[in-house]
C-alpha positions in Angstrom: 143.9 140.3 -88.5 145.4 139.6 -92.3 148.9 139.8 -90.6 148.4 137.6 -87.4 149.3 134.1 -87.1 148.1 130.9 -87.5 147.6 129.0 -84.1 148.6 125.0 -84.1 148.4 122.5 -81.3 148.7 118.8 -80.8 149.7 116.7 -77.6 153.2 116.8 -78.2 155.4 116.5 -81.9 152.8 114.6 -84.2 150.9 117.3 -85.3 153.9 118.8 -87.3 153.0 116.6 -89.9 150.3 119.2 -90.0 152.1 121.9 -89.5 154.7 121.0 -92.8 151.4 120.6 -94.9 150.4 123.7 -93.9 153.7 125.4 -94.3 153.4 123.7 -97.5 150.1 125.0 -98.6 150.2 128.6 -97.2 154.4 129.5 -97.6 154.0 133.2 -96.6 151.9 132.9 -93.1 153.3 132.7 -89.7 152.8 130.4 -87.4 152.5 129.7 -83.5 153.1 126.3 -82.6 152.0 124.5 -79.3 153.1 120.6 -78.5 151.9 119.8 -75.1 154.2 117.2 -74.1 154.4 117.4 -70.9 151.2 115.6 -71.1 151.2 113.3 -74.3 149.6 110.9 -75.4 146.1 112.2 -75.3 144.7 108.9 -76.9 144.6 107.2 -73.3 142.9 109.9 -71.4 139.0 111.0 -70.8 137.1 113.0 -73.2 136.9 115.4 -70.4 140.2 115.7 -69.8 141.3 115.9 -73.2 138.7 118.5 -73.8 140.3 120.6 -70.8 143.3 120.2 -72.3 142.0 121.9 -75.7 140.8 124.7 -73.8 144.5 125.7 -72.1 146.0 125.6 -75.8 143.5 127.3 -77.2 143.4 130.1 -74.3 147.3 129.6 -75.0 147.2 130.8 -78.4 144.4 133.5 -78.0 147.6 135.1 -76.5 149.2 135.5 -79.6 146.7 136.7 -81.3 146.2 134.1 -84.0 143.7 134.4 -86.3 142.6 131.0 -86.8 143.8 127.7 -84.7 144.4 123.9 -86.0 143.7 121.2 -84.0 146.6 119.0 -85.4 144.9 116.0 -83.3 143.0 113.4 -84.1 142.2 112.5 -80.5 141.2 116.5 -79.4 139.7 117.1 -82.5 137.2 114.3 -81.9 136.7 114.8 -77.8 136.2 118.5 -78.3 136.1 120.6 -81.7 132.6 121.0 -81.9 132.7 122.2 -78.0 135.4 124.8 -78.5 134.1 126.3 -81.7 131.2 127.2 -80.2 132.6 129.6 -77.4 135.4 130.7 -79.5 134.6 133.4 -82.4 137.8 132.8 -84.7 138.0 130.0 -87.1 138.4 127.0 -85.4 139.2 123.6 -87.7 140.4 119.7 -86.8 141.6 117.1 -88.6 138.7 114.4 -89.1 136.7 116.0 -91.4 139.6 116.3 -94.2 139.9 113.0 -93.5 136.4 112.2 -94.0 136.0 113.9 -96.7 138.9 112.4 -99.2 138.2 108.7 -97.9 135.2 109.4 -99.7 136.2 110.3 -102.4 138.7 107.6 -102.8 136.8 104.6 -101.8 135.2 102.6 -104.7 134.0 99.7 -102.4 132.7 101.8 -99.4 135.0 100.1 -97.1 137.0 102.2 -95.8 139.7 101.5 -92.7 140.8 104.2 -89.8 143.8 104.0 -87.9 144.3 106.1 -85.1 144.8 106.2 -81.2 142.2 104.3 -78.8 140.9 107.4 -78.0 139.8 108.8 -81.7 138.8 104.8 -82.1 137.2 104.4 -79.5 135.1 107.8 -80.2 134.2 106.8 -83.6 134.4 110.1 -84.9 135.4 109.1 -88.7 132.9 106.1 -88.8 130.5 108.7 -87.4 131.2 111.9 -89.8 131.3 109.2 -93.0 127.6 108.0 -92.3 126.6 111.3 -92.2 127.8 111.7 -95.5 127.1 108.2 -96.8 125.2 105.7 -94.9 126.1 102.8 -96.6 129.7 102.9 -95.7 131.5 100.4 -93.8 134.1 101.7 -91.6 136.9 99.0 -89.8 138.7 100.7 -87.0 141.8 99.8 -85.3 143.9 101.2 -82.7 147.6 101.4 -83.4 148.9 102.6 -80.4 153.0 101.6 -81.0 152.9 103.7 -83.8 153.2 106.4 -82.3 156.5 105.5 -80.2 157.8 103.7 -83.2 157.4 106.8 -85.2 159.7 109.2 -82.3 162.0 106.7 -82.1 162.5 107.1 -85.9 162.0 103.4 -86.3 159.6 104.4 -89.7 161.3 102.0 -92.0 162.9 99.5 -90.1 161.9 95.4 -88.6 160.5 96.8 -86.2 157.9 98.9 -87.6 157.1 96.1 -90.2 156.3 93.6 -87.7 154.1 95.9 -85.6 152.3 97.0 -88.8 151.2 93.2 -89.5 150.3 93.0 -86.1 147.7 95.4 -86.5 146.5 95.5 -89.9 146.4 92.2 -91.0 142.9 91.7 -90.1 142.3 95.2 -91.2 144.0 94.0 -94.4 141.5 91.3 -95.0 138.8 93.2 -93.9 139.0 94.4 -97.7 139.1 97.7 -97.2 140.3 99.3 -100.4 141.3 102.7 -98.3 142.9 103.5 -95.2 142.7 107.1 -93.3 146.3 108.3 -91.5 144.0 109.0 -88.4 146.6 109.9 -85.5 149.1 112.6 -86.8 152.7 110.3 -86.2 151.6 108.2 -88.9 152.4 109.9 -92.0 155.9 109.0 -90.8 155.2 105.2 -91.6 153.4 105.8 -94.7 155.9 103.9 -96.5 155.9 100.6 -94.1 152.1 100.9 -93.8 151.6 101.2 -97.5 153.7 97.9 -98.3 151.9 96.1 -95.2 148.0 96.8 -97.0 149.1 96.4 -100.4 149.3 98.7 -103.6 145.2 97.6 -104.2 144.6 100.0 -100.7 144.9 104.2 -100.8 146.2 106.1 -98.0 144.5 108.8 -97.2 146.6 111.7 -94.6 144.1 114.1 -93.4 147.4 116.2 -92.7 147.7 117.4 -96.5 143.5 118.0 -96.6 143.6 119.5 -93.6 145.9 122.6 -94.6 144.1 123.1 -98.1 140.5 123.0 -96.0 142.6 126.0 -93.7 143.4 128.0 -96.5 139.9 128.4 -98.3 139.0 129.5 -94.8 141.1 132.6 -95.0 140.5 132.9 -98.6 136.7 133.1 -97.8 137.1 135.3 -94.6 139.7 137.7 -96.2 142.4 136.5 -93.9 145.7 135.4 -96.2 148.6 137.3 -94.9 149.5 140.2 -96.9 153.2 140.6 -96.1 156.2 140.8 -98.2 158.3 139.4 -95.7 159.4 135.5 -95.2 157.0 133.9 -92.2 157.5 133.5 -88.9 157.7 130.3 -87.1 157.2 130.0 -83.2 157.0 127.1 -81.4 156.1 126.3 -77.7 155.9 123.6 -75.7 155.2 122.4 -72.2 158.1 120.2 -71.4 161.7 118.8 -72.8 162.8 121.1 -75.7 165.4 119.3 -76.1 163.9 116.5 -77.4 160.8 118.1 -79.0 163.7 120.2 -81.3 165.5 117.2 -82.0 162.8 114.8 -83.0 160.9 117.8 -84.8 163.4 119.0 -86.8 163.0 114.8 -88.1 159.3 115.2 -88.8 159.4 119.2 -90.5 162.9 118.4 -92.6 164.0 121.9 -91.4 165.5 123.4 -88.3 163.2 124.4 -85.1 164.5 127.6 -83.9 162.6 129.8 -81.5 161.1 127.8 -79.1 160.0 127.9 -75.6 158.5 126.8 -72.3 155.1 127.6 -71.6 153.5 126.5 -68.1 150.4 125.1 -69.9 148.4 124.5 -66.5 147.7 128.6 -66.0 145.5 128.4 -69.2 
């Protein structure tokens, strides 16, 4: 199992923000890669089916005989990670509670703000892991949804991104939150526009970066690091255009996507 590969999936291309973290964080393991974008954005759709949809990637994976999977989703990490870890025996970790777990940390005032898709808003998975933690935190949630075609469009940086940041976290802004959890993959990719729209006085927090260092004291603990001399592997697959998912991807990792492929998700 040392020598297997690391499982990742996400509803289409955000999760490689997680994936280059990871990459990051553990250089020498190989990796297996599923973006289902044939049927992105999950943040719109039922727990149920978003919880379906978890169980096709990870039955995906099981294929390839990973050893452990991420769920590089905010939105399927909070419909379904603590339904698929318990009928799947190999390490099974999200994204929230990384995120969680530094906002914490960081917060001096116990306000902390969450970003993220209506459906990991609506859930309230952060606000609801934090007072589990901390019960006198105050937690201000907003859904961001244009982020996330902002962010594919490569619009990070530009009028357009601005104004649509104001939009939404103005309020959150004044709220005074002092920081403010990255909660949908895509929007590490407009740290920079996010971070002048709150103000230097408010902390980012990307659950992206926590996420892979959480993922390696896993294998650290369970004897799994990969013990190869050789470079890794990287695979990707996903379930529609890759075209598009190699040209935008390549944006997000700041390296080339090469072996990818079609999977028919839907037989999973």
């Amino acid at each position: 199992m040392k020598n297997n590969p690391i499982g990742v999936f996400d509803s289409g291309i955000g999760g490689l923000t997680v994936l280059k973290e990871i990459m990051n964080v553990l250089p020498f393991e190989d990796i297996v890669y599923f973006g289902d974008t044939a049927r992105v954005p999950y943040g719109s759709r039922s727990a149920q089916t978003v919880t379906k949809y978890a169980f096709q990637s990870i039955n995906f994976l099981q294929t390839k005989g990973v050893k452990a999977i991420v769920i590089a989703c905010n939105t399927a990490t909070a419909r379904s990670l603590s339904i698929v870890q318990e009928k799947y025996d190999i390490p099974i970790i999200g994204v929230i509670n990384a995120g969680v777990k530094t906002a914490l940390e960081v917060t001096k005032n116990k306000k902390v703000g969450v970003i993220g898709t209506e459906g990991t808003i609506g859930s309230k998975a952060y606000e609801i892991e934090m007072k589990k933690i901390s019960n006198d935190i105050t937690v201000v949630g907003k859904a961001c949804p244009l982020f996330v075609p902002i962010a594919e469009e490569g619009w990070a940086d530009t009028d357009v991104a601005s104004l649509t940041a104001h939009k939404y976290l103005d309020d959150v802004k004044k709220s005074g939150i002092d920081s403010l959890v990255l909660g949908c993959t895509h929007y590490p990719l407009l740290a920079n526009t996010i971070q002048k729209t709150v103000g230097s006085d408010v902390q980012l927090v990307n659950p992206a970066r926590e996420t892979a260092k959480d993922l390696k004291c896993i294998l650290e603990k369970k004897g799994l690091l990969n013990e190869k001399e050789t470079g890794p592997y990287y695979e990707y697959f996903v379930s529609d255009d890759p075209a598009k998912f190699t040209s935008v991807g390549q944006k997000f990792l700041n390296r080339d996507i090469e072996k990818i492929n079609l999977v028919e998700i839907q037989k999973y």
